[in-house]
N, C-alpha and C positions, 0 to 999 in steps of 0.2 A: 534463577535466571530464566526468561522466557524460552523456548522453543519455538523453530519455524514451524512446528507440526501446530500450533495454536492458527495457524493463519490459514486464513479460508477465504473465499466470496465474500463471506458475511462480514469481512474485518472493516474497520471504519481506518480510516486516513490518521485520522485521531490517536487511534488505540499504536498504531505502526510508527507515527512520531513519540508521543509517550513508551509506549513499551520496549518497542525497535529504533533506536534512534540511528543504526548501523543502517539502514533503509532511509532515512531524510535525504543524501544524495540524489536517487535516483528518484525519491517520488517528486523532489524540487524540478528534476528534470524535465517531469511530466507537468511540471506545469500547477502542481501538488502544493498546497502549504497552509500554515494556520492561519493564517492571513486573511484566507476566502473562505467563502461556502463549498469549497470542496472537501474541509474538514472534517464535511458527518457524511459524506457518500463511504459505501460501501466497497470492496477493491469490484466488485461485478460491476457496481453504477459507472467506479471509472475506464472498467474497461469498457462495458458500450460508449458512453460517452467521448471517449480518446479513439474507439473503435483498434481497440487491441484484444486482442486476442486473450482469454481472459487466463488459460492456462499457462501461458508465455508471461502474461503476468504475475502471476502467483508464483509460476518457477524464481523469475530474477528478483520479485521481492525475498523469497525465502532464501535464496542462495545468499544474497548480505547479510542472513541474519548471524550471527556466530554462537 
């Protein structure tokens, strides 16, 4: 079973819907889905781009993860 300690900057949207489906909520919230090209950003690409804070983001993704 995956680990939140796998996810970093460098995780793609992709890997977090596949791997972490326990995360689909809140990245849908963001505006997040497989639907768009925001499938192969990076979580850093989404945080500049959303202009969130990128450690605030990495916290509340890994905190879904179980």
């Amino acid at each position: 079973m995956p680990m939140a300690d796998g996810i970093n900057a460098d995780t793609k949207v992709a890997t977090l819907f596949r791997e972490y489906p326990e995360t689909i909520d809140y990245l849908l919230s963001l505006g997040l889905c497989e639907c768009n090209d925001t499938i192969v950003l990076a979580l850093k690409d989404v945080a500049k781009g959303k202009s969130i804070d990128l450690d605030k983001l990495l916290r509340e993704v890994k905190s879904r993860v179980k």
